[in-house]
Each structure stands twice: as structure tokens, then as C-alpha cells.
Phi, psi and omega in degrees: 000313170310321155311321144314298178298342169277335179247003156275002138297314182310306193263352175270007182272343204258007183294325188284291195300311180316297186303320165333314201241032175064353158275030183334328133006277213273342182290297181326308190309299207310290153342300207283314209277283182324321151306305132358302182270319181321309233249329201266329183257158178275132174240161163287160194299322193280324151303344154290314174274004154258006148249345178283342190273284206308285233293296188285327157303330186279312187259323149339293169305292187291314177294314174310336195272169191291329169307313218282304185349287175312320174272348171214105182289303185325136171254163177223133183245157211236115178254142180285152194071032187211053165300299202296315206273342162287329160317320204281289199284312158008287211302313194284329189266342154351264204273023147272349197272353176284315178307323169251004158287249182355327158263347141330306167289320179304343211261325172303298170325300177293299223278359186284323171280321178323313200260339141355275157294003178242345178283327146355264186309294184318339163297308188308340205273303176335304184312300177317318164262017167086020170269076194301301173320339212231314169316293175320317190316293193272027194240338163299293176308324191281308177297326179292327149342316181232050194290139170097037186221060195295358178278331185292315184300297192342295186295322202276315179298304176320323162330300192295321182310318192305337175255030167081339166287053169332283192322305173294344172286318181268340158296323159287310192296295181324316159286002146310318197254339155299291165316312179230115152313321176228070148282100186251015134306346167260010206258312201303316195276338159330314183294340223219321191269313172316278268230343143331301225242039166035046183230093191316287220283326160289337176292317174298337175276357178271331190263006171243015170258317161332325176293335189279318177257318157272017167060249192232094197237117188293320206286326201287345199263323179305303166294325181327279193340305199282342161340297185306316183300279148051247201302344199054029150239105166317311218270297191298344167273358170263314180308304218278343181256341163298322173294317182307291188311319192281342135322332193193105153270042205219005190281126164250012179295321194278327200286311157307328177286324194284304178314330173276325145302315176293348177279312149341280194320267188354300184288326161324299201291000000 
């Protein structure tokens, strides 16, 4: 028994720290759990006034804080011996107050895509209309908003590629692919702004890496090619559509890069 009762002190100590550090939950549990043990033991009369002493400090402290206040208005008040009927309302301010921290986070949850989506669009709209600056604006607020959310840095860069903003395309996109490697849908258009905005030699280290998660995917051989093209190197661009053709022999987009490239080569040669 002693031992019970050593931990049912423990945890009626850890109610202020819990509530301290915004967790009112656990505070509850904690109450809820102690009771429990109050209830289950014969205590001596100097142990009964010294957990009805802990027990009205504990509810004091917890109906005080600002979260439960908010989430449970009712208050409960703790007359010593009537522990089983404080039991009841414990149970009870539990699980509204579980019930309603959950619809809280759900709710924090909608309005966090909501605005989500709409700082989005207001970039997309911006691009559209050719505001690059008021596009940057939201779409900057919109990441800090959402840091460590590399599919978002993704979408954004893609936008920015849809319009013509390379420089701003490889910025997102690159913190995409640094936070998750492998999105590998993102390597062609990473790949596709680099080789825009001529910066040859990262675009080939973006697209042989791509390789590393898409193996033997004719298209990934295919933009390397047009990369090449570019790029002037004929020779690597007949390998990269040869690669392609020997996957799919039936790609004729690949087939014309080859054809064009060896015609190149030639005239070079």
C-alpha cells in the first residue's frame, strides 16, 4: 500500500508542472489516477488529511487554469470525504476536456489548410498576373507558416517553374529536396529550371541522382537528353535517348533527340 500511496503523491506533485507547461490532460489523468488509488486504500486518519489537503490543491490549481476554465466552465468544488463523488466529476471533466482539446486541434487543423489554401492561390493568382513581388510576398508567409513541409516548398516551386520564375523555382524546389530526397517527381522540374536558367552541370547531378529512385524510367533518360541538347553534348545525348528507346522502344520524342543528336555529332565530327 505504501507504495501505491508514494505514487499517488508523485503524481499529485507533477499536477502544477504539467498545468505550467500547458498540459492540462495529463494533469487530469494524473488526479484521476490518484483518486483511484485514494479510493482503493484504507488510509489512516493523518493520511486522509494529508491527501484531502493534496486533493483540494490539486482542484484548486487545475478548475484555475485558463485552458480547463475554457474548455469546461463548470467548476468542482472538493468537500473532504466525498472523494467517490469527486471521482465522478474527475471522469467527467476528463473526457470533456479530451473531447474538447480534439475538437480543437481539428478545428486549428481546418482553419491551418484553409489559409493554406488560400495564400497558395493568392501566389498563383499573383504569377498570373505577373506580380512576381506580391506572389513572393505570399508564398514566403505561406512557407514560414509551414516549415519542414517539403511537398509544399515543392508546389510552390512548381508554380513558380509554371511561370517562368526559375531562380524562385530552384529555390523552393531545392529546400524540397534537401527535407525529403525522395520526391522524385520533383527532380524533372528541378531539372527543367536549371537547364532554363543554363546551369548545365546541376541540372546533370539533379537528374543522375533521380536515377538512384527511378531507375530505368525512359522519360528521366529522356530529359537528361534534352538537357544535353542544350547543353551541346551530342555524343551524351544520343547515349541518353538510346537509353530511353531501349525501354520503350516505341518513345518517338526520344527517338527524334537521337536522330538529331547524331546528326549534330556528325557535323561536329
Amino acid at each position: 500500500m505504501s507504495n501505491e500511496l508514494t505514487k499517488a503523491r508523485q503524481q499529485l506533485a507533477q499536477i502544477r508542472t504539467y498545468l505550467r507547461t500547458g498540459k492540462p490532460l495529463p494533469a487530469i489523468q494524473a488526479l484521476h489516477s490518484t483518486l483511484l488509488i485514494v479510493l482503493k486504500n484504507p488510509l489512516m486518519k493523518s493520511e486522509k488529511d494529508e491527501f484531502a489537503h493534496l486533493l483540494e490543491d490539486a482542484i484548486y490549481s487545475i478548475m484555475a487554469d485558463p485552458t480547463v476554465k475554457k474548455l469546461h466552465p463548470a467548476n468542482i468544488v472538493y468537500t473532504a470525504g466525498n472523494e467517490r463523488q469527486l471521482l465522478d466529476e474527475v471522469r467527467a471533466l476528463l473526457e470533456s476536456v479530451d473531447a474538447n482539446m480534439r475538437d480543437a486541434v481539428q478545428e486549428a487543423v481546418r482553419l491551418k489548410e484553409e489559409r493554406r489554401k488560400k495564400l497558395l492561390e493568392e501566389g498563383r493568382i499573383c504569377l498570373e498576373q505577373g506580380d512576381l513581388n506580391k506572389a513572393r510576398a505570399a508564398f514566403t508567409t505561406l512557407a514560414k507558416e509551414n516549415k519542414d513541409e517539403p511537398e509544399l516548398y515543392g508546389q510552390i516551386g512548381e508554380l513558380y517553374l509554371q511561370y517562368r520564375a526559375y531562380e524562385d523555382a530552384i529555390g523552393y524546389l531545392e529546400t524540397a529536396l534537401k527535407l525529403k530526397p525522395e520526391l522524385v517527381y520533383l527532380y524533372n522540374s528541378i531539372g527543367i529550371a536549371l537547364r532554363k536558367t543554363g546551369d548545365f552541370p546541376t541540372a546533370e547531378k539533379y537528374y543522375l541522382r533521380a536515377a538512384n529512385y527511378l531507375g530505368r524510367d525512359p522519360n528521366l533518360f529522356f530529359n537528361l537528353g534534352r538537357l544535353y541538347l542544350d547543353w551541346e553534348r551530342w555524343d551524351k545525348a544520343v547515349l541518353a535517348a538510346s537509353g530511353a528507346l531501349k525501354i520503350r522502344p516505341d518513345f518517338v520524342e526520344a527517338q527524334k533527340l537521337k536522330e538529331y543528336a547524331e546528326n549534330r555529332l556528325g557535323k561536329k565530327q
